[in-house]
C-alpha positions, 0 to 999 in steps of 0.5 A: 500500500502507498501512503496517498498522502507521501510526496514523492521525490523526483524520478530523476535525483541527479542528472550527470554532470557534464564531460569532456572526452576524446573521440576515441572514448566510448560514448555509452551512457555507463561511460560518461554517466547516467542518472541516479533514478529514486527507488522509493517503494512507496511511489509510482514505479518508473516504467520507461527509461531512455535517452536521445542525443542531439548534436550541438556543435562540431569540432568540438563535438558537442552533444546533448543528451537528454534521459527521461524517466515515465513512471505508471502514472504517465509523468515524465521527467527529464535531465540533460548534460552535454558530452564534449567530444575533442577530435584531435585524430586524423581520419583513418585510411581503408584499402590502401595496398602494401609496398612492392617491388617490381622488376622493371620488365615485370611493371604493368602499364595497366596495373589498376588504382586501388579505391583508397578512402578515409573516415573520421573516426570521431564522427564515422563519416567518409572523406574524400581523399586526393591522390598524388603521385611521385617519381623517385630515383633510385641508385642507378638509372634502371632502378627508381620509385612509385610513391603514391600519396593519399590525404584526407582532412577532417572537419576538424582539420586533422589531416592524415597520409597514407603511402603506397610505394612501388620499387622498381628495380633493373637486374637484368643484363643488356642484351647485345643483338647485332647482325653477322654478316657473311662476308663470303 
């Protein structure tokens, strides 16, 4: 039995405070925080609990999330805090293919291109990246380097670099082709 004439205290008792976190941190409400809910025995039970997040800002990412509480009666009650995200790490970069090295006669004009892309990690999205492409030389005139350069920036201007490098090397000896003549 409840006593009719009890006040209950507030489903929600104490709201998380706000936080600052690094992209790389789990978000989960068990992480950076979650409500003290009242378990008064003598008051409606609470029936729903839950949350929503809003994105307030970027760079830094701040997001607002809201908890609510719904007990039997159909009262709702809710408390926000604000989760400060900090990007300081610069997109991730997918497919991108190992070194190799080739001999020169083995080198394929028609060697494709791989599809390298980027993602932020903070916020899982996609990036475009712009490719460039280098000659270098190597010790001696058959021997020389591919290296292929993709970048990317985040919103946050975090930049990132991924490499491919192709060597290509010259271990084959000249091969002397001349006519004989037969002087006869």
């Amino acid at each position: 039995d409840r006593d009719c004439d009890k006040t209950c205290p507030p489903m929600i008792i104490e709201c998380p405070s706000d936080i600052t976190v690094t992209c790389m941190d789990d978000l989960s409400p068990e992480s950076v925080g979650v409500p003290i809910f009242r378990k008064d025995k003598d008051c409606p039970p609470i029936v729903d609990l839950g949350y929503n997040d809003e994105q307030l800002s970027a760079c830094p990412y701040v997001i607002q999330r809201t908890f609510f509480a719904v007990d039997e009666e159909g009262i709702t009650e809710t408390c926000s805090h604000l989760i400060t995200i900090v990007d300081d790490v610069p997109p991730v970069f997918n497919n991108v293919p190992e070194d190799i090295t080739v001999e020169c006669d083995k080198l394929d004009d028609n060697m494709g291109m791989p599809a390298v892309w980027a993602y932020d990690e903070c916020t899982k999205q996609k990036f475009p990246v712009e490719h460039s492409v280098e000659v270098v030389p190597g010790e001696c005139a058959g021997n020389y380097f591919f290296v292929h350069t993709w970048t990317a920036t985040d919103w946050c201007g975090n930049t990132g670099t991924a490499t491919w490098t192709i060597e290509v090397f010259d271990n084959t000896a000249p091969v002397i082709a001349c006519t004989v003549w037969d002087m006869q």
